[in-house]
Steps between C-alpha positions, in 0.01 A plus 500: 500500500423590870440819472290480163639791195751668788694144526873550498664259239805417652387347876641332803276171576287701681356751238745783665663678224888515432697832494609544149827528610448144589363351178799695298720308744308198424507502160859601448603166701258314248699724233824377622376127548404485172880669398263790338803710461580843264459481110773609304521844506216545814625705760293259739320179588140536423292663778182357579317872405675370161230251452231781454706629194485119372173536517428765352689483182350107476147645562535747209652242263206272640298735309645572179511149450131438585397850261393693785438845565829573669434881502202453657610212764785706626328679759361178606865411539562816686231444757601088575878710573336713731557744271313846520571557100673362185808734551587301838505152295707602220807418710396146530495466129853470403550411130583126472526332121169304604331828530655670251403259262153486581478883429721493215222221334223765625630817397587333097065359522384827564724704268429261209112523589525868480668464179236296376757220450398274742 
């Protein structure tokens, strides 16, 4: 990392940044290498901004699994997305079965603890 915290990622040899036009470009060829193509009913391939709704969604399942605070660690989430609040990240958390699952399992603990059933 040349130039310390303000590194680019994505780099020619030299430590020059790509355009991001250029790394979509890039990583669509990869995409089509790799005959990545469209999911049954997907309108499209997967982008490469698609991989920050991956994860996402496996960050927050991540958590359930593990028992953490996921109310709490969602701002934290927020801010690694460059995020300025929670409202801005609730697009990247698109209800998948994993997910839904997880919160499913939460939501049944903490009504049957507030039941005094658990």
């Amino acid at each position: 990392m040349p130039a310390g915290e303000n590194s680019a990622l994505f780099t020619t040899r030299t430590g020059k940044a790509w355009p991001y036009q250029h790394v979509v470009t890039l990583f669509q060829r990869v995409r089509r290498a790799g005959c990545i193509d469209c999911h049954a009913g997907e309108a499209r391939p997967p982008r490469l901004h698609d991989l920050r709704h991956t994860a996402a969604v496996h960050r927050v399942v991540a958590w359930y699994r593990t028992r953490k605070d996921v109310r709490h660690l969602l701002p934290q989430l927020a801010t690694y997305l460059g995020h300025v609040d929670i409202k801005s990240t609730q697009c990247y958390l698109r209800m998948t079965p994993e997910l839904l699952q997880e919160a499913s399992q939460r939501f049944a603990h903490y009504s049957q603890s507030e039941d005094g059933h658990a």
